[in-house]
C-alpha positions as CSV (number, residue, x, y, z in Angstrom):
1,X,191.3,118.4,132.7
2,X,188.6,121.1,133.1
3,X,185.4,120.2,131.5
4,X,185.0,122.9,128.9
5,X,188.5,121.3,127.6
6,X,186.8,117.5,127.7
7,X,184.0,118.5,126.0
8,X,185.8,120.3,123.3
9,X,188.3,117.2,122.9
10,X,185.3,114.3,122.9
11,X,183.5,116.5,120.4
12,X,186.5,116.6,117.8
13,X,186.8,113.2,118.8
14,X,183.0,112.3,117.7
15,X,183.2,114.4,114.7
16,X,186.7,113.1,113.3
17,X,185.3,109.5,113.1
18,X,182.3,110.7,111.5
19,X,184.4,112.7,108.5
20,X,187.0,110.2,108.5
21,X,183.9,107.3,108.0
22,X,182.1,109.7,105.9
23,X,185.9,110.0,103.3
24,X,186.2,106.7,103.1
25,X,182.6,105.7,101.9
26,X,182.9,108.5,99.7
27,X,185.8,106.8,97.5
28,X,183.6,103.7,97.3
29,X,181.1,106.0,95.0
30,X,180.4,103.9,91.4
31,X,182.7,100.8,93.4
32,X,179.1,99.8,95.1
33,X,178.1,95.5,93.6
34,X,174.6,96.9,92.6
35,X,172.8,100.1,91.9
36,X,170.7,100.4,95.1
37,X,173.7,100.1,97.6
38,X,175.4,102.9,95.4
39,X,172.8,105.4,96.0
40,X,172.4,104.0,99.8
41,X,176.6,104.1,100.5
42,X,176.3,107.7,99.2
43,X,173.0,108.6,101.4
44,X,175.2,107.2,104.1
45,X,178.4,109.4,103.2
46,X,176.5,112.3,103.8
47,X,174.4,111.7,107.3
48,X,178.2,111.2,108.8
49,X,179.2,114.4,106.8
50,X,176.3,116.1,108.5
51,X,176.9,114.8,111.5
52,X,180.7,116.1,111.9
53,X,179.5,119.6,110.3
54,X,177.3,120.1,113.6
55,X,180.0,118.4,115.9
56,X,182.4,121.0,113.7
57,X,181.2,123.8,114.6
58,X,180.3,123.3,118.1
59,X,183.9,122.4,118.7
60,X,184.7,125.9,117.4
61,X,182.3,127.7,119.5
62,X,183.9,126.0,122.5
63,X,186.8,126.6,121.5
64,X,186.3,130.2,121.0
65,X,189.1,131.1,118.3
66,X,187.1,131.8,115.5
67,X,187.9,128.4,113.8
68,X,185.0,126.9,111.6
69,X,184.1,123.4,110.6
70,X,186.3,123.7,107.1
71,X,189.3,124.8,109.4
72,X,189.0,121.4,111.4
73,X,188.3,119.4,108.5
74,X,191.0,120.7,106.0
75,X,193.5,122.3,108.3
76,X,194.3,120.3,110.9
77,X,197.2,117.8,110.7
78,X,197.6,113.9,111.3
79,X,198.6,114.1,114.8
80,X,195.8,116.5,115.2
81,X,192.7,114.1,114.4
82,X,191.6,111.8,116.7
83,X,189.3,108.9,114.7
84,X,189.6,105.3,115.5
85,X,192.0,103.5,113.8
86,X,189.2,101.0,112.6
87,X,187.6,104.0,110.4
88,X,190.7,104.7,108.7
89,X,191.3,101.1,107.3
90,X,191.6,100.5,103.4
91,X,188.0,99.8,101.6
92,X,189.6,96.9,100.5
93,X,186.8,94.6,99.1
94,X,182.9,95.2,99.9
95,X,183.3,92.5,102.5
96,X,186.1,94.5,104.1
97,X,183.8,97.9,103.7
98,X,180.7,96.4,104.9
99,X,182.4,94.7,108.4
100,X,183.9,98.2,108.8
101,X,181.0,99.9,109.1
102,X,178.9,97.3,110.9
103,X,181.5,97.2,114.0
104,X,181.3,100.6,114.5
105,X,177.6,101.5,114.0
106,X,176.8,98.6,116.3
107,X,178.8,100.6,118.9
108,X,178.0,104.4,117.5
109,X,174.2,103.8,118.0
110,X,174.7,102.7,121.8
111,X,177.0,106.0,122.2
112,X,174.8,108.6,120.7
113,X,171.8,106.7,122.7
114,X,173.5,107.4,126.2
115,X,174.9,110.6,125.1
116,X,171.3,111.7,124.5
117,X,171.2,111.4,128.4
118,X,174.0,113.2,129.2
119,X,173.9,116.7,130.4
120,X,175.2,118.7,127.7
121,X,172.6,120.6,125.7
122,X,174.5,120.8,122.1
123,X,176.2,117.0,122.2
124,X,172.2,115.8,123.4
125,X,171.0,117.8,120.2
126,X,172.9,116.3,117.9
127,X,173.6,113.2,119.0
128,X,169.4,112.9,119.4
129,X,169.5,113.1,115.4
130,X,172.6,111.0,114.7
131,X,171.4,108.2,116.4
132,X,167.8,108.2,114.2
133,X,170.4,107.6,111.1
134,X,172.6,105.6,112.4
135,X,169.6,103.2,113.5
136,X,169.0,102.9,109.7
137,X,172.9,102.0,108.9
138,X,173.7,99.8,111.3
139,X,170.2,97.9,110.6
140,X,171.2,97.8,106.4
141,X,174.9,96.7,106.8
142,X,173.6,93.7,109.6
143,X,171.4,92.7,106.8
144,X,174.1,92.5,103.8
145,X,176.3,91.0,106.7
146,X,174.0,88.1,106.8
147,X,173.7,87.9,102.8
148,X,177.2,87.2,102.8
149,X,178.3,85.2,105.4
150,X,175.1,82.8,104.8
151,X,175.5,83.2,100.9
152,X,178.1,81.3,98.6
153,X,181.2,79.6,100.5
154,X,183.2,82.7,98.4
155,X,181.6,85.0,100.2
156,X,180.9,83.2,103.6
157,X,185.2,82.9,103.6
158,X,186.0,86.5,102.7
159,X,183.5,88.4,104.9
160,X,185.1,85.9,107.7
161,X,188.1,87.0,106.8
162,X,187.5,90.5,107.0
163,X,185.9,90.0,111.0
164,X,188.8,88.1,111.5
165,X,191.1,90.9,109.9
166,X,188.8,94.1,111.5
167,X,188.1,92.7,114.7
168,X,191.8,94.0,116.3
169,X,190.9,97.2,116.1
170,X,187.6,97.1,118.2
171,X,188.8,97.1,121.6
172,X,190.2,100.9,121.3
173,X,186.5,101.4,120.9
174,X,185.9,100.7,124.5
175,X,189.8,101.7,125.9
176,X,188.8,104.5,128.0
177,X,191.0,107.4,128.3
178,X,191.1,111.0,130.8
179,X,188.8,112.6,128.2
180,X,186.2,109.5,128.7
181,X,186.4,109.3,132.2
182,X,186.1,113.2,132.4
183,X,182.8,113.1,130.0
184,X,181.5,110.3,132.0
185,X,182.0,112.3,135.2
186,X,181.0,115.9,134.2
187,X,178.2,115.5,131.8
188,X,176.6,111.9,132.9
189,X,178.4,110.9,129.3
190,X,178.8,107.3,128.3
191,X,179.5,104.3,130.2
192,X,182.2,102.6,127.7
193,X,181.9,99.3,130.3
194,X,178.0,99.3,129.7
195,X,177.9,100.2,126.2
196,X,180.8,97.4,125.5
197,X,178.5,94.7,126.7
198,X,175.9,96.0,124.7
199,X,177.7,96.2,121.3
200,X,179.3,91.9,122.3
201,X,175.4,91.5,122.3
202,X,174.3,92.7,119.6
203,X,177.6,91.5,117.3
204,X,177.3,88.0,118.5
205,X,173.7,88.4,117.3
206,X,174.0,89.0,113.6
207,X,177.1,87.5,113.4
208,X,175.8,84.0,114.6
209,X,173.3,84.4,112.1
210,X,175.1,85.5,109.6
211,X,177.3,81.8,110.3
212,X,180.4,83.1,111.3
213,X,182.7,82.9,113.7
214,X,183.3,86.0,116.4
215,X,187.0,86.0,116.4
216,X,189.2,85.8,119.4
217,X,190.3,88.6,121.8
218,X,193.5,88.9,121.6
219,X,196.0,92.0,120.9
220,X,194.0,95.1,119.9
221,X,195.6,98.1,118.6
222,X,194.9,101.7,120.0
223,X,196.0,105.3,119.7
224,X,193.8,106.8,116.9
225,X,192.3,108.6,119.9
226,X,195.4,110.2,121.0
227,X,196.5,111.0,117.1
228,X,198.3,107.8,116.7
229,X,197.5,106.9,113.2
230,X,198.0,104.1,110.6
231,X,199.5,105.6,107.1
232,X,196.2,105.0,105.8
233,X,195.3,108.3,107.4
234,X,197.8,110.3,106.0
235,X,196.8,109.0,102.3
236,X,193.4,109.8,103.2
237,X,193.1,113.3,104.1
238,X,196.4,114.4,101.6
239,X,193.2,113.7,99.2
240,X,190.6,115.3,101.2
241,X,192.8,118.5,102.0
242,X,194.5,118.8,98.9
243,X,192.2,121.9,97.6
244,X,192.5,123.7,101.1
245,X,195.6,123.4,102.0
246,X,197.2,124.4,98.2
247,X,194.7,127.0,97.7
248,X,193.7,128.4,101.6
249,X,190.4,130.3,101.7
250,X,189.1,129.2,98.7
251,X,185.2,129.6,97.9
252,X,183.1,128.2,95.1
């Protein structure tokens, strides 16, 4: 794989899980337990929606067709996206919500750090302001994450359950693929070893304090990164894309 064709693949990669993130929070507007968290799950929404705007559009100038960020967003199939499977999962509950996003901003933040060192100019750019929000997430969500599992036995039980439910799809996180081993390799991008033993760390952390129990490693599912997707996914963006894809071209 050449490394224009890496870097254009990792960066759809990096932008899909930050719209696919950023759709899901969305649904949970006016679904929030308390006023504050509302306007905070919202805030959220749109850092990741900014985010994959800027990862967007750089993917189209590499890519050199004349595509632009709505064009990968709303016109681009199932197959085509490559999130993790873990961003994709139902809201469910709050608890289910919550341990969604905590798993993967305690990984995202140690990504964007080392892709800040990588060699790329555009990915160090954006990845240098990414990581200053995504500080801010993963430090809120490790907070309610400790509210709830050291709260009422209610909500100690179903937060565990949602870890214990969440935590098979955290090993694709770190499943390292041609397109990771090319970044790696051509731009000085992430060490997916390092940055696994990094994001164990910091998990065990919270969630010993938060008294629960770090489930086992056993069988973890994988493929989102190749455009293997749950039907969750499909749900999901007939909603987002609905507009676009019935009414092509279409401006406010």
């Amino acid at each position: 794989m050449s490394n224009d064709a890496a870097v254009l693949a990792y960066t759809l990669r990096l932008a899909d899980n930050a719209l696919i993130l950023a759709q899901c929070m969305v649904e949970l507007v006016t679904a929030e337990p308390e006023l504050e968290e509302e306007l905070a799950n919202a805030n959220f929404a749109l850092d990741y929606i900014g985010q994959a705007r800027m990862l967007y559009t750089y993917a189209g100038e590499l890519e050199g067709k004349g595509r632009s960020e709505d064009d990968f967003a709303f016109m681009r199939d199932e197959h085509e996206f490559a999130n993790l499977l873990l961003l994709e999962q139902p809201n469910g509950h709050f608890g289910d919500a919550l341990v969604r996003q905590f798993l993967f901003d305690a990984f995202y933040v140690h990504l964007l750090d080392a892709i800040t060192r990588c060699s790329d100019e555009r990915l160090r750019e954006i990845a240098a302001r990414a990581v200053k929000e995504v500080r801010y997430h993963l430090r809120h969500c490790s907070q309610w994450l400790v509210r709830l599992g050291d709260g009422t036995e209610l909500s100690h039980n179903r937060v565990q359950t949602s870890l214990d439910y969440a935590w098979r799809y955290t090993g694709e996180m770190f499943a390292g693929d041609e397109i990771d081993q090319a970044i790696n390799a051509d731009i000085d991008g992430p060490d997916l070893e390092a940055i696994h033993g990094l994001w164990r760390k910091d998990v065990e952390s919270v969630v010993a304090e938060a008294t629960l129990s770090l489930p086992d490693d056993s069988w973890m599912a994988s493929g989102g990164k190749q455009g293997r997707h749950t039907e969750q996914l499909g749900f999901l963006l007939a909603e987002m894309q609905y507009l676009q894809r019935s009414f092509p071209g279409a401006t406010w």
